[in-house]
Z-matrix of the N, CA and C atoms (Angstrom, degrees):
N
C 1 1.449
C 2 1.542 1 110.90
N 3 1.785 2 113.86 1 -35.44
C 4 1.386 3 88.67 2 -167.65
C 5 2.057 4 98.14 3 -87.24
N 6 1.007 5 117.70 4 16.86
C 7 1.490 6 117.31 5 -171.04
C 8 1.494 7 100.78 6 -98.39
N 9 1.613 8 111.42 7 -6.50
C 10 1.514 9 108.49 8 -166.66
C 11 1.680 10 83.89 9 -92.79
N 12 1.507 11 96.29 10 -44.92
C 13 2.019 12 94.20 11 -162.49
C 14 1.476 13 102.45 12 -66.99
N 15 1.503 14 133.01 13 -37.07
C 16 1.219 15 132.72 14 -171.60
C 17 1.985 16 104.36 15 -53.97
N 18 1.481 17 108.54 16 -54.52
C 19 1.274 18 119.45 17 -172.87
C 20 1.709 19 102.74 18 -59.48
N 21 1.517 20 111.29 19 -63.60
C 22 1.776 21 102.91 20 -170.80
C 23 1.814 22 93.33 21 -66.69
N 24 1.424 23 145.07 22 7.86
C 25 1.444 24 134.23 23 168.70
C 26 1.532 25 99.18 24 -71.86
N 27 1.178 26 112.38 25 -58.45
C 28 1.659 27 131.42 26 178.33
C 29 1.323 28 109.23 27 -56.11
N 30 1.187 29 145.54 28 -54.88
C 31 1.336 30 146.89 29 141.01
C 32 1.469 31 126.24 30 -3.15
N 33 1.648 32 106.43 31 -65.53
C 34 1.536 33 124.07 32 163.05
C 35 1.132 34 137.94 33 -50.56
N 36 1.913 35 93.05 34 -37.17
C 37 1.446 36 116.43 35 -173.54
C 38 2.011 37 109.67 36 -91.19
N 39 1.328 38 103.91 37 -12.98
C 40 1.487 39 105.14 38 -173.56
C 41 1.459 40 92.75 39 -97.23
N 42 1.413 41 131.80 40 -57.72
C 43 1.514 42 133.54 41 160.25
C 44 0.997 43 100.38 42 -17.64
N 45 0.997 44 147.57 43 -63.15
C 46 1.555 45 157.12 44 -117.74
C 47 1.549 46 108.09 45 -101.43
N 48 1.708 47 110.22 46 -42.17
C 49 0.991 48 127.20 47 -177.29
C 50 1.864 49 121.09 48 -84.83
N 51 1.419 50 71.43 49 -36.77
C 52 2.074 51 88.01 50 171.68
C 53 1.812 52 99.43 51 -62.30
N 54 1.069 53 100.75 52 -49.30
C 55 2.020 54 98.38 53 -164.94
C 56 1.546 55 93.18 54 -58.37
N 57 1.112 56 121.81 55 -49.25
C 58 1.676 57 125.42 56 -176.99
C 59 1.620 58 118.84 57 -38.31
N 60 1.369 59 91.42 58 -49.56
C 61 1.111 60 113.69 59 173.78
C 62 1.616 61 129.74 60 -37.16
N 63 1.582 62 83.34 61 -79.02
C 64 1.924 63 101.79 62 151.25
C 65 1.459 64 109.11 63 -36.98
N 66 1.134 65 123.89 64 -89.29
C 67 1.232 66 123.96 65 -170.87
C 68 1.139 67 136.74 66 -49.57
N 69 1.529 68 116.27 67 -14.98
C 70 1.544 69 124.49 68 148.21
C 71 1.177 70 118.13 69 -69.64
N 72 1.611 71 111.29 70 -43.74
C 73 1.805 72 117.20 71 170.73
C 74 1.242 73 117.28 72 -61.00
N 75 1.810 74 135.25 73 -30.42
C 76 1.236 75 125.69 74 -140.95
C 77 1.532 76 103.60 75 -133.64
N 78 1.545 77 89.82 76 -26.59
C 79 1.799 78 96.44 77 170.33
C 80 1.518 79 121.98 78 -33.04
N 81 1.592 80 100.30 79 -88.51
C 82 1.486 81 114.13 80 -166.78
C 83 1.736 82 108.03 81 -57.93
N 84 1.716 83 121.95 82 6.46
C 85 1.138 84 116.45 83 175.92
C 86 1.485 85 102.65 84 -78.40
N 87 1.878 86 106.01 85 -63.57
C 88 1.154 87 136.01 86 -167.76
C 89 1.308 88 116.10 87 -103.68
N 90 1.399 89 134.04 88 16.86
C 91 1.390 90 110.35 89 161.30
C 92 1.353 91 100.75 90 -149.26
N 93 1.422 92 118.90 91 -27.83
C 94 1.886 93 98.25 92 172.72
C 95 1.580 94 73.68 93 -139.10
N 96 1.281 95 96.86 94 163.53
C 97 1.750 96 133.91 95 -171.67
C 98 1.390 97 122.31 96 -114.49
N 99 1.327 98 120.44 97 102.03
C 100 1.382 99 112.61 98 -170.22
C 101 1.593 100 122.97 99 67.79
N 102 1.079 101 118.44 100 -34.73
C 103 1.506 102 128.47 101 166.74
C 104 1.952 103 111.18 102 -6.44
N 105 1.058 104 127.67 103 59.84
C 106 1.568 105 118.31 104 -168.95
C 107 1.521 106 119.22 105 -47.44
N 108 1.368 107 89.10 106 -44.49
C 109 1.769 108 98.93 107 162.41
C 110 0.971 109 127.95 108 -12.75
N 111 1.585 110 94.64 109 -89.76
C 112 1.810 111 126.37 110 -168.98
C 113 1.114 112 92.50 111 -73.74
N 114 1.485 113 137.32 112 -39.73
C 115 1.656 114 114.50 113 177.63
C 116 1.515 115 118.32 114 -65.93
N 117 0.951 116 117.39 115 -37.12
C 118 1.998 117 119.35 116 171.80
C 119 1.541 118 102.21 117 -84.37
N 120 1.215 119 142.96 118 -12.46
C 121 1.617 120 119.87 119 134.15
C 122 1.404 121 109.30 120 -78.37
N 123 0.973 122 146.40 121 -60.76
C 124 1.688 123 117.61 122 175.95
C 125 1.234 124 131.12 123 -38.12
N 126 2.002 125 125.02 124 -29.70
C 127 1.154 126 121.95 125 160.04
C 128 1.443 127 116.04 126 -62.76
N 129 1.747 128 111.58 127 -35.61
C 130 1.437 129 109.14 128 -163.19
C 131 1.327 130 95.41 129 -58.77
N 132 1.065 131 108.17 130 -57.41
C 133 1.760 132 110.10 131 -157.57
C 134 2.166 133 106.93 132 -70.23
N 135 0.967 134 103.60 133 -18.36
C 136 1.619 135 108.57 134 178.92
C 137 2.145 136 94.52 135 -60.28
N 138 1.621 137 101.08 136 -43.94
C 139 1.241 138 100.54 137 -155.92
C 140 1.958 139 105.40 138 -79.94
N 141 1.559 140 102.48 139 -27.05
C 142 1.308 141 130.74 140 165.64
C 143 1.865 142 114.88 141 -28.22
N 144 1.518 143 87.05 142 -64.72
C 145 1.572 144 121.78 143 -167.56
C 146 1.487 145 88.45 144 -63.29
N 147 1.377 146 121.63 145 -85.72
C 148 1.380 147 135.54 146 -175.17
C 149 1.251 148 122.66 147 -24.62
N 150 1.914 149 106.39 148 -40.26
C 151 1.817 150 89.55 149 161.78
C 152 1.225 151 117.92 150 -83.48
N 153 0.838 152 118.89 151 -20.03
C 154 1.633 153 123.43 152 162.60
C 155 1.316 154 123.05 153 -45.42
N 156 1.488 155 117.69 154 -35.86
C 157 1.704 156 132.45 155 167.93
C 158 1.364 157 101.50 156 -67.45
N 159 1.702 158 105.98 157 -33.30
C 160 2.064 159 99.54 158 -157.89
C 161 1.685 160 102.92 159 -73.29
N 162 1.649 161 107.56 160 -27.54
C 163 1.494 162 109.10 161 -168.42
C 164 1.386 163 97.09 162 -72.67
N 165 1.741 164 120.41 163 -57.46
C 166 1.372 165 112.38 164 -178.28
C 167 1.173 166 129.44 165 -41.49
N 168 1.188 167 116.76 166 -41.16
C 169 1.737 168 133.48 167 152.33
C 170 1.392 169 118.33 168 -29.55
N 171 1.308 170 102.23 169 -60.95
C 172 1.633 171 107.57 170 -173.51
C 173 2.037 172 104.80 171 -71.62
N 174 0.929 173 103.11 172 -33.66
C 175 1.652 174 124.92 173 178.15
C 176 1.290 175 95.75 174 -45.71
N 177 1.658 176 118.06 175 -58.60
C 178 0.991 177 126.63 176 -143.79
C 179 1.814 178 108.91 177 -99.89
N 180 1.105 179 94.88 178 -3.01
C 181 2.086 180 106.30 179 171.52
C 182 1.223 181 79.05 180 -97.85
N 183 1.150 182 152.98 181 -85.68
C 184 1.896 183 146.37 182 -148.84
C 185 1.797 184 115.12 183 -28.29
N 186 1.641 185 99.50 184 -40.54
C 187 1.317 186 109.62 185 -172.94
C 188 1.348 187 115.00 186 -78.43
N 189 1.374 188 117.98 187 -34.52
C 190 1.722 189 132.84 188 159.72
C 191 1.230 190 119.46 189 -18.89
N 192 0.921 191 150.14 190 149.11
C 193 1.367 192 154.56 191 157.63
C 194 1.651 193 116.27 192 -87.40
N 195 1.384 194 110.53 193 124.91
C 196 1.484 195 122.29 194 -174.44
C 197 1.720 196 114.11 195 -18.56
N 198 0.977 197 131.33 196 -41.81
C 199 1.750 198 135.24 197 163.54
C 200 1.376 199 107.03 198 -65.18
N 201 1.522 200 138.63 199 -48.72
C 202 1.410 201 120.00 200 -178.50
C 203 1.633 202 110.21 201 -97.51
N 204 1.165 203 111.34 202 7.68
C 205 1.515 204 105.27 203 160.84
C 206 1.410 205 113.16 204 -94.69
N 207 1.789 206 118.46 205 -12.66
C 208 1.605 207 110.39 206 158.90
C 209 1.352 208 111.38 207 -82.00
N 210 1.661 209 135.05 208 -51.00
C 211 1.101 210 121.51 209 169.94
C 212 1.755 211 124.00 210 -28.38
N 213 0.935 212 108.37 211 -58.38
C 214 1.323 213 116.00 212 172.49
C 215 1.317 214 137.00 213 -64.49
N 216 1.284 215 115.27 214 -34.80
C 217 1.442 216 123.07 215 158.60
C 218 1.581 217 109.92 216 -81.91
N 219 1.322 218 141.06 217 -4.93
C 220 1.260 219 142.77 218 135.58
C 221 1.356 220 127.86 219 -30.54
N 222 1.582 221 93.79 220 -74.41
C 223 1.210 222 115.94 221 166.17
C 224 1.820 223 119.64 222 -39.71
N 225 1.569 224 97.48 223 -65.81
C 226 1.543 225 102.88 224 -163.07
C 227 1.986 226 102.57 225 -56.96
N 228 1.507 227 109.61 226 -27.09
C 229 1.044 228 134.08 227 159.31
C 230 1.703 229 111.72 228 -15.82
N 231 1.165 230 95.51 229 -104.70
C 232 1.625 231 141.21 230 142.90
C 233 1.921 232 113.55 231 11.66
N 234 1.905 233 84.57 232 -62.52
C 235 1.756 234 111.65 233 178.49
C 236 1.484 235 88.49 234 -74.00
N 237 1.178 236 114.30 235 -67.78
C 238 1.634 237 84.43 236 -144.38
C 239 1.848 238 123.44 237 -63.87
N 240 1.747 239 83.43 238 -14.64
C 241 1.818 240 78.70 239 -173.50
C 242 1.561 241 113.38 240 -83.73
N 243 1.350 242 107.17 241 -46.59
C 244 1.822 243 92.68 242 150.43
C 245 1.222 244 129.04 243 -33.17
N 246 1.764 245 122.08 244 -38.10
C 247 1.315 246 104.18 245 -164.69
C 248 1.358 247 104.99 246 -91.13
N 249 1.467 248 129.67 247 3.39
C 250 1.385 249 125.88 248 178.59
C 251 1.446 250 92.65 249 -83.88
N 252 1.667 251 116.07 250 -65.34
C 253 1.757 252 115.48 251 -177.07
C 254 1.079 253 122.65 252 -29.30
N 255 1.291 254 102.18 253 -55.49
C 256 1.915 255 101.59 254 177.42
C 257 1.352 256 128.94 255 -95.54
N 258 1.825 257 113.36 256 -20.28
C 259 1.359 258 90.88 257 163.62
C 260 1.469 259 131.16 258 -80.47
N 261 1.209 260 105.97 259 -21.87
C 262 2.112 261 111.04 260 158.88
C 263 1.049 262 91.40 261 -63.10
N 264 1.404 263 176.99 262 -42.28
C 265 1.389 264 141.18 263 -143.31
C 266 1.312 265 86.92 264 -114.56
N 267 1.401 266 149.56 265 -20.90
C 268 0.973 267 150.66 266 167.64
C 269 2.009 268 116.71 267 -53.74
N 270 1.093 269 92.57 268 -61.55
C 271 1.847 270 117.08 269 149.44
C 272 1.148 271 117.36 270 -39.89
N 273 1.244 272 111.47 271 -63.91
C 274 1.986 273 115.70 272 172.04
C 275 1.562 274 107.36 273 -62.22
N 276 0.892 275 130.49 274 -19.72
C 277 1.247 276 133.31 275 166.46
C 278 1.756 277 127.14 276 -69.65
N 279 1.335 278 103.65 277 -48.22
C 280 1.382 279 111.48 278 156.58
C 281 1.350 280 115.72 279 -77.07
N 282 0.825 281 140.88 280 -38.56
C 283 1.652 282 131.17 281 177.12
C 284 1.192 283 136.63 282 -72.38
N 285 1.652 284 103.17 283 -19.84
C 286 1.506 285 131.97 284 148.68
C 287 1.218 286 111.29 285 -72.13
N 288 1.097 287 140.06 286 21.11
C 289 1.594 288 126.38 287 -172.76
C 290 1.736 289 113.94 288 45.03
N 291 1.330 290 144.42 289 22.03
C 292 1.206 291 140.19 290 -156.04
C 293 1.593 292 116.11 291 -97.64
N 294 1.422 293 110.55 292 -28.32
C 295 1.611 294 142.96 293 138.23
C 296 0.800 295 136.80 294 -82.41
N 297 2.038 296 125.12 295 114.04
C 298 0.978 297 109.04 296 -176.38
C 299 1.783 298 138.04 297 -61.33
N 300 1.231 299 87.14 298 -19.58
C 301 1.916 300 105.76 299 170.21
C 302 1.301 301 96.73 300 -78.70
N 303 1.719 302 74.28 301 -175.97
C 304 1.584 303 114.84 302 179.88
C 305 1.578 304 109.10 303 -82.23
N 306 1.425 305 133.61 304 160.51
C 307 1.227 306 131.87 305 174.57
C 308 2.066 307 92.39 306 -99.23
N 309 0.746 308 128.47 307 103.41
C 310 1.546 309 129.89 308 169.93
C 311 1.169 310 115.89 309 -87.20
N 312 1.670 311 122.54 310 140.59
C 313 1.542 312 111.07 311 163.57
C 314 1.609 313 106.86 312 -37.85
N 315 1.261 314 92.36 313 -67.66
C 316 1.733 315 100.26 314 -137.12
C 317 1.768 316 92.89 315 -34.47
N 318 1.266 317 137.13 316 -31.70
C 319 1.776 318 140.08 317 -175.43
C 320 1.345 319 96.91 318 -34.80
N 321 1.597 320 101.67 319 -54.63
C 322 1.710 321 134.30 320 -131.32
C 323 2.337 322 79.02 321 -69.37
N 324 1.777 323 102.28 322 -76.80
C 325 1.284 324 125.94 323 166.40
C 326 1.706 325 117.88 324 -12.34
N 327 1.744 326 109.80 325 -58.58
C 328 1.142 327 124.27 326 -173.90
C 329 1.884 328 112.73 327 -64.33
N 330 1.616 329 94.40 328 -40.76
C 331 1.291 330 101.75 329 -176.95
C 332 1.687 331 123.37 330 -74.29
N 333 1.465 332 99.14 331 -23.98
C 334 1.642 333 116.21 332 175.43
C 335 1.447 334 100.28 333 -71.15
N 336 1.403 335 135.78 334 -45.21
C 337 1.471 336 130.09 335 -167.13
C 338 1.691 337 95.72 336 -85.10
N 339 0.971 338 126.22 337 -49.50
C 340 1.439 339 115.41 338 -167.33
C 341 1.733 340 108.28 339 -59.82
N 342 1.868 341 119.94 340 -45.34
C 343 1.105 342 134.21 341 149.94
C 344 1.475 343 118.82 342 -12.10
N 345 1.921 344 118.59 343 -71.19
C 346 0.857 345 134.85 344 -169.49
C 347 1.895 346 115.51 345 -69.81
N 348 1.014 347 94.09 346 -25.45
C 349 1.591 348 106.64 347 -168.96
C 350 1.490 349 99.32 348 -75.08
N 351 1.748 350 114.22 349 -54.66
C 352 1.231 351 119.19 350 -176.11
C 353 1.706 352 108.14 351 -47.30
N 354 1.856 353 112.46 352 -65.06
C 355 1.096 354 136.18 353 -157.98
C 356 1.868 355 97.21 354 -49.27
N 357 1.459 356 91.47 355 -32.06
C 358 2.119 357 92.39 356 -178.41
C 359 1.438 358 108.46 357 -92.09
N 360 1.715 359 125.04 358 0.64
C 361 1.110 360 88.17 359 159.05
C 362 1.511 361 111.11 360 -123.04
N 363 1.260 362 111.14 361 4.71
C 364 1.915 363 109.72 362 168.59
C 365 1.636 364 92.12 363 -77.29
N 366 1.255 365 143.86 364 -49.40
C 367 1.632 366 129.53 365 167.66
C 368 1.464 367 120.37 366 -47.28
N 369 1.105 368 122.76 367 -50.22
C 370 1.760 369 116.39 368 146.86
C 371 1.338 370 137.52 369 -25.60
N 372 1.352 371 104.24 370 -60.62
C 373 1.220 372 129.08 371 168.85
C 374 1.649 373 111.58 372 -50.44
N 375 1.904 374 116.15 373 -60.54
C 376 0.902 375 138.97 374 168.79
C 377 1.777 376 115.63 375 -21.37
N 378 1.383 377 88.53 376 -73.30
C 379 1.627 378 111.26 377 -173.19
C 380 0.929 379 132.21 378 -86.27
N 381 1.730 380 117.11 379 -25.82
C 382 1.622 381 121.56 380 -168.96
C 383 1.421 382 99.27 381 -105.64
């Protein structure tokens, strides 16, 4: 029971953080204009929310049981050192002119969750 409430806490708290998100991204397009204000309280609170996701997060590995708190810290493992390897060479790539784009987070972001998803279920796979 408490692994169900820890997970839908994290749930609430990542929801929570995604809408922020938007609304720091989509606000000052579509609902106030230039507003510096409300845009540095919409960041404050985007960044607010987000540790709020990181604790639920951490909340939410405690409740795990010794096998899915290694899967997962494998994984997160896994993410972050890929995401340094490739998003610096990804970076060196734009700054070298070697791409015609831009190097953007959100690439960097997309590649850490898709990363992480895989890494939890070939460790699944792995162990269970």
């Amino acid at each position: 029971m408490k692994n169900r409430n820890a997970t839908f806490n994290l749930f609430i708290w990542t929801s929570a953080w995604v809408v922020s998100i938007a609304v720091a991204t989509f606000g000052p397009i579509w609902i106030w204009e230039s507003n510096k204000i409300v845009i540095g309280l919409s960041i404050f609170a985007t960044v607010g929310i987000g540790i709020q996701m990181l604790r639920a997060n951490i909340l939410h590995l405690r409740e795990l049981d010794e096998l899915q708190q290694k899967i997962h810290l494998e994984a997160m493992s896994i993410t972050l050192g890929l995401a340094v390897i490739f998003g610096l060479a990804f970076s060196l790539l734009d700054t070298t002119n070697m791409i015609s784009g831009d190097a953007e987070i959100s690439f960097l972001v997309l590649f850490m969750g898709l990363t992480y998803v895989a890494a939890v279920f070939i460790n699944n796979w792995r162990y269970v």
